[in-house]
Every structure is written in C-alpha cells, then in structure tokens.
ChimeraX commands (.cxc) that place a marker at each C-alpha (Angstrom):
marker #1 position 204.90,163.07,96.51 radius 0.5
marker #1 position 207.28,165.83,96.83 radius 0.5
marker #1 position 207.37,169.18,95.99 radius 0.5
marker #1 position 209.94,168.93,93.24 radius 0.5
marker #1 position 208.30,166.31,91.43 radius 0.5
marker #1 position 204.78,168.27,91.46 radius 0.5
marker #1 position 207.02,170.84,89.76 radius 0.5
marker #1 position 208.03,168.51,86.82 radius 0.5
marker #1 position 205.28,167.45,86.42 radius 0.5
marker #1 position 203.16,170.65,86.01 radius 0.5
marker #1 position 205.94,171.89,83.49 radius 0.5
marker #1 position 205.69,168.78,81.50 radius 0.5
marker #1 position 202.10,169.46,81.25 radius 0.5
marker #1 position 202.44,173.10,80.19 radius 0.5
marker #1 position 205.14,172.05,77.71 radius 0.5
marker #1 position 202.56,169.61,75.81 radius 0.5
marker #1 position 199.97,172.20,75.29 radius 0.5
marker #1 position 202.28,174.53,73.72 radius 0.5
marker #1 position 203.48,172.04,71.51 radius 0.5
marker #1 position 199.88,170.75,70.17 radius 0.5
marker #1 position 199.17,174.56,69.95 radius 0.5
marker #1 position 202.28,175.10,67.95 radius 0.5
marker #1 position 201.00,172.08,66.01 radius 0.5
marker #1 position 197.06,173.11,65.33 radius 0.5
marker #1 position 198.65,176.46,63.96 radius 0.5
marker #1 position 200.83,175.28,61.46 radius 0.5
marker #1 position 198.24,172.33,60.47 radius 0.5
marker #1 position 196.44,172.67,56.99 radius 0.5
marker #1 position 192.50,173.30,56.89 radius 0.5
marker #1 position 191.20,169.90,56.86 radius 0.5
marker #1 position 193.32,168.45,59.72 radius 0.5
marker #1 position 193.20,171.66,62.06 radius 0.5
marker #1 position 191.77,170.88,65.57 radius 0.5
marker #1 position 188.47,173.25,66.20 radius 0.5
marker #1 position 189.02,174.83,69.90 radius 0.5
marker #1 position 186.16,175.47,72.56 radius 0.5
marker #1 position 184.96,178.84,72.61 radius 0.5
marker #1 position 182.87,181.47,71.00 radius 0.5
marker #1 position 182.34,181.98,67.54 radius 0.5
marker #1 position 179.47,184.63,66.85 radius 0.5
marker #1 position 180.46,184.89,63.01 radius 0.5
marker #1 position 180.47,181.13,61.89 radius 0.5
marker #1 position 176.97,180.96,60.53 radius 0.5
marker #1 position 177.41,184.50,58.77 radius 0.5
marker #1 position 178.39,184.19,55.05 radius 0.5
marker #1 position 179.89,187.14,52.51 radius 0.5
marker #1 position 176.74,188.09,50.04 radius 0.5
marker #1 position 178.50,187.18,47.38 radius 0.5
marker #1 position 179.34,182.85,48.63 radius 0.5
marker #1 position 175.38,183.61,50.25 radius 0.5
marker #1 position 173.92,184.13,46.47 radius 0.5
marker #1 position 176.15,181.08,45.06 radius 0.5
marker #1 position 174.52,178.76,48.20 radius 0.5
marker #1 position 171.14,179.65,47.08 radius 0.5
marker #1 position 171.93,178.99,43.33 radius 0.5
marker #1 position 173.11,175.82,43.88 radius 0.5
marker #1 position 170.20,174.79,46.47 radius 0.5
marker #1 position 167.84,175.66,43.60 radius 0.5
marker #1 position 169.59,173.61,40.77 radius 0.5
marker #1 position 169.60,170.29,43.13 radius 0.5
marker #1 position 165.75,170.32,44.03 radius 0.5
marker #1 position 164.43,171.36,40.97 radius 0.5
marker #1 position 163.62,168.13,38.48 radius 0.5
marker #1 position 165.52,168.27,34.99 radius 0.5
marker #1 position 164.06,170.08,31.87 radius 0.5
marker #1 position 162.36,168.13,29.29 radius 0.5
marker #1 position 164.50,168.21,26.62 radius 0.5
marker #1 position 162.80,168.54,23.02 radius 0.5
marker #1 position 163.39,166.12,20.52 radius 0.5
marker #1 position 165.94,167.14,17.81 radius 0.5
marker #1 position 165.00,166.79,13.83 radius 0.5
marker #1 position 167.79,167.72,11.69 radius 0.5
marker #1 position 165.60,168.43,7.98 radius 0.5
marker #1 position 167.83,166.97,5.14 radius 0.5
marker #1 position 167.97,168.57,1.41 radius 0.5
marker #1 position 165.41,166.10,-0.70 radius 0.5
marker #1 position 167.26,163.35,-1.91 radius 0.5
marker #1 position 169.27,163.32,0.98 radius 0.5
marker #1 position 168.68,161.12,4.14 radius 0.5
marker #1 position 168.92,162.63,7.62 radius 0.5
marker #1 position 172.03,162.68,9.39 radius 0.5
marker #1 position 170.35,162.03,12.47 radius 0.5
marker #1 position 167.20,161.77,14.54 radius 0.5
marker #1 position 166.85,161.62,18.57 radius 0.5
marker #1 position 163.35,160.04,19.24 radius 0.5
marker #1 position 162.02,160.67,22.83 radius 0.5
marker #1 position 161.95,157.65,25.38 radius 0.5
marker #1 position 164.66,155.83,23.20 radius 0.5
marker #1 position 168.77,155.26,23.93 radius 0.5
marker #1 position 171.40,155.78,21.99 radius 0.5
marker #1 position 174.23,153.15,22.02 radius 0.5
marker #1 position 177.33,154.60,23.34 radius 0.5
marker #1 position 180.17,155.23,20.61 radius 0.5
marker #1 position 182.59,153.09,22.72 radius 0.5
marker #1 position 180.04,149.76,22.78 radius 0.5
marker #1 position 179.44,150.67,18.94 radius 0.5
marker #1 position 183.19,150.85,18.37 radius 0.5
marker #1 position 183.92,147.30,20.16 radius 0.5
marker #1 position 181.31,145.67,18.29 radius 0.5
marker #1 position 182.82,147.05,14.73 radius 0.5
marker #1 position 185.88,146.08,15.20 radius 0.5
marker #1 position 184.93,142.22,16.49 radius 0.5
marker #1 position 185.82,142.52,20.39 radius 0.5
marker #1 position 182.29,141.55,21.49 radius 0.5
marker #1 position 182.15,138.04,20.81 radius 0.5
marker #1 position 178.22,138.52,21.53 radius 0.5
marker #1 position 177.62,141.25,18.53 radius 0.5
marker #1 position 179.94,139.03,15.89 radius 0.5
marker #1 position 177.76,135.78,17.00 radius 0.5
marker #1 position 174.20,136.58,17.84 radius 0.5
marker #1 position 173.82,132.93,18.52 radius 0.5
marker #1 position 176.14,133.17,21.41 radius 0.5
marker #1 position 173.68,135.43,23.38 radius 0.5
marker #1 position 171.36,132.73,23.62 radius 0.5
marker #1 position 172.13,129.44,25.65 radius 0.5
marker #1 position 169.54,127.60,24.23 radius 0.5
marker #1 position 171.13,127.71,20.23 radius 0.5
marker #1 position 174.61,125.81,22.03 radius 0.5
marker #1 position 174.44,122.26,21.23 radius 0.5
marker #1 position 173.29,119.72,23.76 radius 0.5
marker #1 position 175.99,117.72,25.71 radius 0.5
marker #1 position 176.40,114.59,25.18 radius 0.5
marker #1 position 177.46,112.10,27.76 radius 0.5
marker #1 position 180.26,109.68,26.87 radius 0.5
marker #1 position 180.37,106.31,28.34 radius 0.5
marker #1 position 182.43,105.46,31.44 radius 0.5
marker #1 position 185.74,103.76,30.43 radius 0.5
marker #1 position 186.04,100.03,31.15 radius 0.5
marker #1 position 187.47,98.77,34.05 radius 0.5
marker #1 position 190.96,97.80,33.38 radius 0.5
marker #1 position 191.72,93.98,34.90 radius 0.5
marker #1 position 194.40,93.67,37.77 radius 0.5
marker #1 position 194.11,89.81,38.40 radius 0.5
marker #1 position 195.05,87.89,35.50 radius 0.5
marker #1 position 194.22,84.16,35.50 radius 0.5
marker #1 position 198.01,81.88,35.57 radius 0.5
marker #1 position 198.98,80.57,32.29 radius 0.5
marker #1 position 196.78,77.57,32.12 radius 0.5
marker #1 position 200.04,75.65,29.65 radius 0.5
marker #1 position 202.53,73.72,31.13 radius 0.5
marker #1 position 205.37,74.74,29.10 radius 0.5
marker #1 position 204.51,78.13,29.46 radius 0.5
marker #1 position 204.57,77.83,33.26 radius 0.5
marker #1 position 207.32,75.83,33.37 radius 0.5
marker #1 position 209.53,76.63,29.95 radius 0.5
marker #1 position 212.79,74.25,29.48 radius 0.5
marker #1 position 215.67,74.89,31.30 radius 0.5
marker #1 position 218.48,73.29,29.03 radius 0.5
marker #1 position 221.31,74.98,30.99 radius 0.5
marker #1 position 221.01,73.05,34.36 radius 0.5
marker #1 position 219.45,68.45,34.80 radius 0.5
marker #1 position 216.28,69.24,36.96 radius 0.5
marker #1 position 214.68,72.14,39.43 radius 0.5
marker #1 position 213.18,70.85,42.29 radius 0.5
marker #1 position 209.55,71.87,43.05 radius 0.5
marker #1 position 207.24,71.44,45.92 radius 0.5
marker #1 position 203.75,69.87,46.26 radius 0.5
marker #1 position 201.76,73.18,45.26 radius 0.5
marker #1 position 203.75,72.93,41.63 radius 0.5
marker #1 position 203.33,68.78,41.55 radius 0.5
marker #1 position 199.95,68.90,42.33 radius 0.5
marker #1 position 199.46,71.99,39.36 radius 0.5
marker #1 position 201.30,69.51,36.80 radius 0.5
marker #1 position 199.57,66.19,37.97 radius 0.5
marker #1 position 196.26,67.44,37.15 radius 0.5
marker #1 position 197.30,68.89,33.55 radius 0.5
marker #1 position 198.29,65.15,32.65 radius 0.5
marker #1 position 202.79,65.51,32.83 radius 0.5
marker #1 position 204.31,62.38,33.04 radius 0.5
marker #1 position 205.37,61.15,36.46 radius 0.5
marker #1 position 208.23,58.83,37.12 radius 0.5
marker #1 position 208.73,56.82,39.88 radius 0.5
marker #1 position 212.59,56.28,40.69 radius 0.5
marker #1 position 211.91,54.13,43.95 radius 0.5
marker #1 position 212.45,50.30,43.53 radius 0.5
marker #1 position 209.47,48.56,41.61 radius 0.5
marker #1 position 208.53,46.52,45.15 radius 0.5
marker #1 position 207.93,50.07,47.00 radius 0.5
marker #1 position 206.17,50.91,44.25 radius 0.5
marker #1 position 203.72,48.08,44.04 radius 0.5
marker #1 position 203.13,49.78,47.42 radius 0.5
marker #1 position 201.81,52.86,46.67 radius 0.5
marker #1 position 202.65,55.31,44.16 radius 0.5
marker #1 position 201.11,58.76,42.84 radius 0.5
marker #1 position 198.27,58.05,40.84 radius 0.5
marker #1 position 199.68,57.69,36.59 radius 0.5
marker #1 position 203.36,57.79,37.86 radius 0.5
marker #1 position 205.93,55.25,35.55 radius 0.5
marker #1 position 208.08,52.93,37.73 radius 0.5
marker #1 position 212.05,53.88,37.07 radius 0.5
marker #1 position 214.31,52.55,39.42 radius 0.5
marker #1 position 217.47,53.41,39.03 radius 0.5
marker #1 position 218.86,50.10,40.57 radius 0.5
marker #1 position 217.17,47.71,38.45 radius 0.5
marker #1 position 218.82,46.24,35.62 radius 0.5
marker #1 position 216.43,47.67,33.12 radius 0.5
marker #1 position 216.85,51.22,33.58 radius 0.5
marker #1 position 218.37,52.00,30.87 radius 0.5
marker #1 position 215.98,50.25,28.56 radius 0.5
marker #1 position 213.08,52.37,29.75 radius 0.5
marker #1 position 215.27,55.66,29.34 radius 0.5
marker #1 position 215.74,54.39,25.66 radius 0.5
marker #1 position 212.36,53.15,25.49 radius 0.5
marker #1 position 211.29,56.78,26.83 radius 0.5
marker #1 position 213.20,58.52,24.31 radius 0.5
marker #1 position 211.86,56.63,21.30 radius 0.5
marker #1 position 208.46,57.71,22.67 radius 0.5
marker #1 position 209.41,61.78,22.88 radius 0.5
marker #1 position 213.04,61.79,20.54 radius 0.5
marker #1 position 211.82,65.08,18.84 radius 0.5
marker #1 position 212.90,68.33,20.35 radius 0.5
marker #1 position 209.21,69.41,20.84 radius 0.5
marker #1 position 208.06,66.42,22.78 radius 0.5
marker #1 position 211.39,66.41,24.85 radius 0.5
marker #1 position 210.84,69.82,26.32 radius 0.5
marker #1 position 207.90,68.99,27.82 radius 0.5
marker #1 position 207.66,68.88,31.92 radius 0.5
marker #1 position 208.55,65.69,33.28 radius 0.5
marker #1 position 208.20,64.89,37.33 radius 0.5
marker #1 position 210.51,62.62,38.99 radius 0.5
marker #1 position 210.45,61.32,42.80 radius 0.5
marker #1 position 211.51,59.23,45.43 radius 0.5
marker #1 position 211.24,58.70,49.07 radius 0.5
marker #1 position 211.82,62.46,49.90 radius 0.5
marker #1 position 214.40,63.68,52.46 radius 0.5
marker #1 position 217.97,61.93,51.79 radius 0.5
marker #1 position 216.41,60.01,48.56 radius 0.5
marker #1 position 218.95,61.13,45.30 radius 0.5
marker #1 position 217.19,58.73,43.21 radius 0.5
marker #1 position 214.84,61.24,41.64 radius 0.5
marker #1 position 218.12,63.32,41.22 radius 0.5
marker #1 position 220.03,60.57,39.49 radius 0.5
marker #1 position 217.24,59.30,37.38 radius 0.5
marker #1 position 217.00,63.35,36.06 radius 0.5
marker #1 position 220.67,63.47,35.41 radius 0.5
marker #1 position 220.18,60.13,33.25 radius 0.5
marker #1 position 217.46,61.96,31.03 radius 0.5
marker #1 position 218.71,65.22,30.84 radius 0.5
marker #1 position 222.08,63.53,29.08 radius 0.5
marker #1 position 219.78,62.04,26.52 radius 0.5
marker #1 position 218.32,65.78,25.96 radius 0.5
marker #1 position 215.37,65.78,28.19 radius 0.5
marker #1 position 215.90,69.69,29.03 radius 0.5
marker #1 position 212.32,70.12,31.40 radius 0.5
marker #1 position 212.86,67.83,34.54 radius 0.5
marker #1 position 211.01,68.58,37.67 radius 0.5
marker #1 position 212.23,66.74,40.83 radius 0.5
marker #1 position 209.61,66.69,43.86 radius 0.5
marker #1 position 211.81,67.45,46.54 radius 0.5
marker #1 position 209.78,66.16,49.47 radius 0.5
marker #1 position 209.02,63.05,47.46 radius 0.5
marker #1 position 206.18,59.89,47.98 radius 0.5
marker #1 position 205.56,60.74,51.60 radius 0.5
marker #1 position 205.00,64.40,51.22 radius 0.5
marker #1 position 202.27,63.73,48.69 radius 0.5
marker #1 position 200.72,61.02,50.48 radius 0.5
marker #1 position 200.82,63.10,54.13 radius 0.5
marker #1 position 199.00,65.59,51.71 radius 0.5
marker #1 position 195.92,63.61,50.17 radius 0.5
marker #1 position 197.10,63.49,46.37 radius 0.5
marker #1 position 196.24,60.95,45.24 radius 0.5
marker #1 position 197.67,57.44,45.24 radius 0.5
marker #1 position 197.19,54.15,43.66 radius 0.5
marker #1 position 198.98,50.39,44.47 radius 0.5
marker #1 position 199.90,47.59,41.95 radius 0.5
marker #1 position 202.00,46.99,39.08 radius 0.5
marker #1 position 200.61,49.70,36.88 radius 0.5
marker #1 position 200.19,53.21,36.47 radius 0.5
marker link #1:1,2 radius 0.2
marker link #1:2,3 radius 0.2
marker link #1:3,4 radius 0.2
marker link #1:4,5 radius 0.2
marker link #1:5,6 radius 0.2
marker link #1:6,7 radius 0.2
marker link #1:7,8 radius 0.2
marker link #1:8,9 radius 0.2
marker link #1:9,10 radius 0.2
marker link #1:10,11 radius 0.2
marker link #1:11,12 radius 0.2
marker link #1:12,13 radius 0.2
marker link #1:13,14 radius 0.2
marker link #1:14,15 radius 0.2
marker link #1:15,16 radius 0.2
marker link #1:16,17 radius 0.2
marker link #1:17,18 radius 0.2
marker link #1:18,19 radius 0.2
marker link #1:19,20 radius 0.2
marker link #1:20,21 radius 0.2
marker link #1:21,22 radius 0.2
marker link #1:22,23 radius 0.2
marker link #1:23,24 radius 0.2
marker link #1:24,25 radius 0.2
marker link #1:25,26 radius 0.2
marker link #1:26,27 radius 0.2
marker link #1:27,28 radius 0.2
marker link #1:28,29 radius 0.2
marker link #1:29,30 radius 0.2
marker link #1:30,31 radius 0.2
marker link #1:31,32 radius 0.2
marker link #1:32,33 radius 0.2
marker link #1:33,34 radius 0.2
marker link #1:34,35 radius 0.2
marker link #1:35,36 radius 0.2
marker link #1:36,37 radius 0.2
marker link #1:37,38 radius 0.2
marker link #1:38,39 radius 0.2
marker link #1:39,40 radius 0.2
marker link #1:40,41 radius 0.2
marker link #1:41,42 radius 0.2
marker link #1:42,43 radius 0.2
marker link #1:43,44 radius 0.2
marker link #1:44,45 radius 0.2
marker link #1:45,46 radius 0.2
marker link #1:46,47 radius 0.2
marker link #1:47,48 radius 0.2
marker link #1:48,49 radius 0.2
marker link #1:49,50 radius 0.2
marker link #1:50,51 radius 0.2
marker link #1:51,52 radius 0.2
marker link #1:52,53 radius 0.2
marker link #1:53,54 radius 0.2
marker link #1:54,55 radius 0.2
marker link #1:55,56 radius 0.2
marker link #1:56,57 radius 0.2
marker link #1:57,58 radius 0.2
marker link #1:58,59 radius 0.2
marker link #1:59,60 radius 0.2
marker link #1:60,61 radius 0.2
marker link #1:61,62 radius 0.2
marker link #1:62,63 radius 0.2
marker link #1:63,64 radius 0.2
marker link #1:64,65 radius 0.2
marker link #1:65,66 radius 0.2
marker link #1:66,67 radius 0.2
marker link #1:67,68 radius 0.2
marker link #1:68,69 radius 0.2
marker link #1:69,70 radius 0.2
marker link #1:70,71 radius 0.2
marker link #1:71,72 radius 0.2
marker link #1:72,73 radius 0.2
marker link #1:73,74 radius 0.2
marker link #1:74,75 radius 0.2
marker link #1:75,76 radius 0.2
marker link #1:76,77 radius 0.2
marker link #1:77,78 radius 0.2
marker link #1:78,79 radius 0.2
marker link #1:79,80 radius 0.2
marker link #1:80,81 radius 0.2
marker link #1:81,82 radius 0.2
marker link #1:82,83 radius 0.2
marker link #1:83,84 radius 0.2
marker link #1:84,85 radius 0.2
marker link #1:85,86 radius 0.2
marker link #1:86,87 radius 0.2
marker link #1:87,88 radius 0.2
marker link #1:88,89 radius 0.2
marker link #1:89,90 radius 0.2
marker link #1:90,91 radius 0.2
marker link #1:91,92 radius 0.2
marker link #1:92,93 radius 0.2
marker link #1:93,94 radius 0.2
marker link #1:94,95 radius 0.2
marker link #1:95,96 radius 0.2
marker link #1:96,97 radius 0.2
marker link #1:97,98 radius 0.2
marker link #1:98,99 radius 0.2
marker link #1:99,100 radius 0.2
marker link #1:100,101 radius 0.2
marker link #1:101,102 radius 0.2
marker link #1:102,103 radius 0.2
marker link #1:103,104 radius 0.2
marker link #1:104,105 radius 0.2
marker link #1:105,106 radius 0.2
marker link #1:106,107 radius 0.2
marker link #1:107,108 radius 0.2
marker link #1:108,109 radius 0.2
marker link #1:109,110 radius 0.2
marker link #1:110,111 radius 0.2
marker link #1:111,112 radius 0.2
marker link #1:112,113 radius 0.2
marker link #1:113,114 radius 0.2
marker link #1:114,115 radius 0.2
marker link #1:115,116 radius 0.2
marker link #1:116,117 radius 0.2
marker link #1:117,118 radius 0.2
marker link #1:118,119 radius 0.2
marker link #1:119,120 radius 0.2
marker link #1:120,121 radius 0.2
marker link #1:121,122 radius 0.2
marker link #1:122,123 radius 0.2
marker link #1:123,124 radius 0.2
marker link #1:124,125 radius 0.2
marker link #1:125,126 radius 0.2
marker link #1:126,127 radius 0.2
marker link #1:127,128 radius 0.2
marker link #1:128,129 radius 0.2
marker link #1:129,130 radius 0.2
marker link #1:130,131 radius 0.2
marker link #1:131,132 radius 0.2
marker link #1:132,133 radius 0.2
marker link #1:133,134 radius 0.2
marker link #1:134,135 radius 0.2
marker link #1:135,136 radius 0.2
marker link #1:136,137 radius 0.2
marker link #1:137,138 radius 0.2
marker link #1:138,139 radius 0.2
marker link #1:139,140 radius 0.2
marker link #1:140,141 radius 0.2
marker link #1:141,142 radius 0.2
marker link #1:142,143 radius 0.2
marker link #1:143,144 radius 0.2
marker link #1:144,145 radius 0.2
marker link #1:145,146 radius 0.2
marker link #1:146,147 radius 0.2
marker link #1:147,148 radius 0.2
marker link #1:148,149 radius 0.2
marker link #1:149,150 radius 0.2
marker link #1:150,151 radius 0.2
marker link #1:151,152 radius 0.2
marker link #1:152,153 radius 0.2
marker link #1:153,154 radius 0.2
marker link #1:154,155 radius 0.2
marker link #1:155,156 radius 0.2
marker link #1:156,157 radius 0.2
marker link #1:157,158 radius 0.2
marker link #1:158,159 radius 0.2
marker link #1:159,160 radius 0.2
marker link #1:160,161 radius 0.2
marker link #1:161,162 radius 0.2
marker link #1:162,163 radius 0.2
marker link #1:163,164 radius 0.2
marker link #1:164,165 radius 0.2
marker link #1:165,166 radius 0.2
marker link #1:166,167 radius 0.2
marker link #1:167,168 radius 0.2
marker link #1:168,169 radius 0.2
marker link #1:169,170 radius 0.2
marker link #1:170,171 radius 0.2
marker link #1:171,172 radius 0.2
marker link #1:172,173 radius 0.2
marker link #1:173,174 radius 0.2
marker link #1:174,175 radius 0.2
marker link #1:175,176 radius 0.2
marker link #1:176,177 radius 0.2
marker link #1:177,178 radius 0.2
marker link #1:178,179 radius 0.2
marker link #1:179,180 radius 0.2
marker link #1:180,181 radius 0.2
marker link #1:181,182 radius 0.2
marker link #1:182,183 radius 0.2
marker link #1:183,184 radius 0.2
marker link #1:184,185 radius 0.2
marker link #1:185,186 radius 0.2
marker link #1:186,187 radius 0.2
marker link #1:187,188 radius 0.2
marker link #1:188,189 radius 0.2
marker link #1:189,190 radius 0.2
marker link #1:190,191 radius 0.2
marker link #1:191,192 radius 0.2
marker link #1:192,193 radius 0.2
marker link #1:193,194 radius 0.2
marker link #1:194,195 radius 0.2
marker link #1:195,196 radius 0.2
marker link #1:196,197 radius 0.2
marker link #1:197,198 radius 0.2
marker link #1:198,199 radius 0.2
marker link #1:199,200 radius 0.2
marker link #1:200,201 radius 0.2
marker link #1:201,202 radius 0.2
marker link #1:202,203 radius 0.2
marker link #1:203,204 radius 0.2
marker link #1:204,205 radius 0.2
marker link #1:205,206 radius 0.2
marker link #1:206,207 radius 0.2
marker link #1:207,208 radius 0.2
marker link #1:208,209 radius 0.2
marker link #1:209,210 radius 0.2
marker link #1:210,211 radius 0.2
marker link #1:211,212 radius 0.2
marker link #1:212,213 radius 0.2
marker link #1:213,214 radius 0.2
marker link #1:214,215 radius 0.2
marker link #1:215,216 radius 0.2
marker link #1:216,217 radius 0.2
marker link #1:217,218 radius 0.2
marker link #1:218,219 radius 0.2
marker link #1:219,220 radius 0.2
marker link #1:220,221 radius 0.2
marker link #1:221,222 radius 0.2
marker link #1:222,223 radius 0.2
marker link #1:223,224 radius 0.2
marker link #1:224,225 radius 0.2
marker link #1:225,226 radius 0.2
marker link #1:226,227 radius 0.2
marker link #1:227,228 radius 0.2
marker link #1:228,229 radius 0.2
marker link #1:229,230 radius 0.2
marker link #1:230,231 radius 0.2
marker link #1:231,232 radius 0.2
marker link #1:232,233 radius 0.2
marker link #1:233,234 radius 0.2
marker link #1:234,235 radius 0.2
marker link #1:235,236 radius 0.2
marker link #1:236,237 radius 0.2
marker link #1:237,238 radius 0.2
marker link #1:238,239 radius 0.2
marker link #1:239,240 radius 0.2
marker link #1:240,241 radius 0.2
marker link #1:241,242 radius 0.2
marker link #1:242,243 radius 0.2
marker link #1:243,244 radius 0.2
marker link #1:244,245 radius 0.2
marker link #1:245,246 radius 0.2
marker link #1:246,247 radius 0.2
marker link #1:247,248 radius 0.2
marker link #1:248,249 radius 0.2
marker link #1:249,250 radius 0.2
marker link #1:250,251 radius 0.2
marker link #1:251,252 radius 0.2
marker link #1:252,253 radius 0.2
marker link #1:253,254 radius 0.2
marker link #1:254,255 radius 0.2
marker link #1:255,256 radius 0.2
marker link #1:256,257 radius 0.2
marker link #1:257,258 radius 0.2
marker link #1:258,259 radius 0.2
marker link #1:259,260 radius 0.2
marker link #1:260,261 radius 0.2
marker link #1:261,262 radius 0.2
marker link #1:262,263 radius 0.2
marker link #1:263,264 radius 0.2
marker link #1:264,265 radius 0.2
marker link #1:265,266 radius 0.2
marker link #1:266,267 radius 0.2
marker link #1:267,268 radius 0.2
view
C-alpha cells in the first residue's frame, strides 16, 4: 500500500468522527450517544429532585389506606342517597348505562346467561336418497309409441327379443314352406308371394280396425340381409293404417344364430 492511499484513508477516518460528533450534539436527549469517560457528578442530585425521589419511593412501598365506609344520614322520611358497604363493588356507570338502554343482550334476557334454559336441539332426519337408475318403461307403446309419419323402423335383436317376451305380434313374411321350417316362436306366416296375402292383411285388420288396437307394435321379418319381404309386407299394412311396424333387420337367421327361440310346423 502506498503512501498516498494511507493518507486517504486516515482522513476519511477523521472525517467520520467529526461527523457522528456533529451528529451526537445536535441529537435530542433520548437518542444522544453516552461517550467513555469520567463523570464524577452523575449520581449527585439537586436537594430539591433528591426530596421528590424520596417522596415518591415512600408512596410506592407503602400499602394503601383503609378507606372508611361512607354513610350519607337522610332527613326521616327520606331514603339515603347512597351507601358504600366495605368488601362490596359498585357497578361501573358505563355497564349500568348499557344495560338501561338494552345493549347487553345478557341484562334484557337473564335467560340468555345460562346455557342450560336454551332449548335442546333436535336432530332432523337425513333426506332420502334421491334415485338415479330408473327401471325402462315396462309398456310397449310407451317404448315404442306410433310413428304414423314414416311404414316401419327397423330394430335389432336386443329390441325383438324386448317385444317377443311382452306378447307383440310377429309376422312371418318368408314363404309358408320356409316357414314350416322354422320360425320364431308365436310368429304369423305372411308371405308376400302367396296368393292369399291380401286376405290375411284384411283378415288382420278386421281383428285390430280401431285406431287403438292399430297402433300397437307389430314385428315383421324375413331371411335377413338382402330379404325386402319384411319391408314390403310393412308397406302393405301401414297403407291400411297400421302406424307401429317394427322390421327385424337381421331377420330369421340372426335370431336363430342367437338362441331365441324357435318352433317348426304349420302353426304359430
């Protein structure tokens, strides 16, 4: 380190005392920085500040006076204005004042002070479960309402099997020899290529000619696949009013690859 720099820094250090000097001088009373050195007068008090020390060094360590009870005597007739009573406490004026005008809900209802004069809870019964899972509409029509606007809507064996167990009417439109063969189990045989078809359709509307009866759910199949038999035999009866034809898509095969069941012959 050079000289020069030695220099600077002794002056810097020279210049900060005299500034935190300067600053303890002008600082007030409480925030003024005591320096080292001798002070043989600090302990040594004026008599005057001496006497007041003492005083108050006498009031703290002595206990309080006893304080006599006050009776204030009344003129006869007259009732006492007021009497202090040893040992007992007088209710502050602000407490009184709170509880006259009805801003301590304790002091308007002594009742409320006391938990045991509130009336006993009573428990109220859980709410019943509310059901998410509502059974299907066990009516045909309701499932499967009339559709007067269009001949048939084709289904698949989930629907066919639902309506063959709530008793529809089936119609076979295969040729009555395939029939004979094997058909679904209650099914009518209506070929469409026979020479009586058209006596069963009338045949089938004198059975069901009111509107009630011809809005039920009929089910019409073939052979499935490229079979429009069941479609033709559903255009037939839906121009006679028939307005709730089902046609089984899929057909005989479908039902029969399935395990509905079946039943051979002539009859139903």
């Amino acid at each position: 380190m050079n000289r020069k720099t030695i220099v600077q820094t002794a002056a810097l250090i020279v210049a900060g005392i005299i500034l935190a000097l300067v600053a303890n001088a002008f600082a007030s009373r409480d925030r003024k920085l005591g320096l080292v050195g001798s002070y043989p007068n600090a302990l040594t008090l004026p008599p005057h500040e001496m006497a007041v020390f003492h005083s108050q060094a006498a009031t703290e360590t002595s206990p309080p006076a006893m304080m006599a009870p006050s009776v204030t005597t009344a003129a006869p007739g007259q009732t006492p204005a007021s009497t202090t009573v040893p040992g007992t406490t007088k209710q502050p004026a602000a407490t009184a004042a709170i509880e006259t005008v009805g801003l301590n809900p304790a002091a308007k209802n002594p009742a409320a002070k006391t938990p045991s004069s509130l009336p006993p809870a009573t428990a109220s019964a859980p709410p019943l479960p509310t059901p998410t899972n509502t059974p299907p509409d066990d009516d045909p029509i309701k499932r499967f309402p009339p559709h007067p606007d269009k001949p048939y809507v084709e289904v698949t064996f989930a629907d066919v099997n639902w309506l063959h167990g709530k008793k529809v009417l089936f119609l076979d439109a295969r040729r009555t020899s395939v029939y004979e063969q094997g058909h679904i189990t209650g099914a009518r045989p209506y070929s469409v290529w026979e020479s009586d078809i058209d006596d069963k359709v009338r045949k089938l509307f004198d059975e069901r000619g009111d509107p009630q009866s011809q809005s039920l759910p009929i089910v019409i199949y073939c052979s499935g696949g490229d079979c429009e038999d069941s479609h033709m035999l559903a255009q037939k009866l839906w121009g006679i009013q028939f307005n709730d034809i089902y046609v089984y898509k899929d057909g005989f095969p479908d039902w029969q690859q399935r395990g509905g069941p079946v039943h051979t012959g002539a009859n139903p």
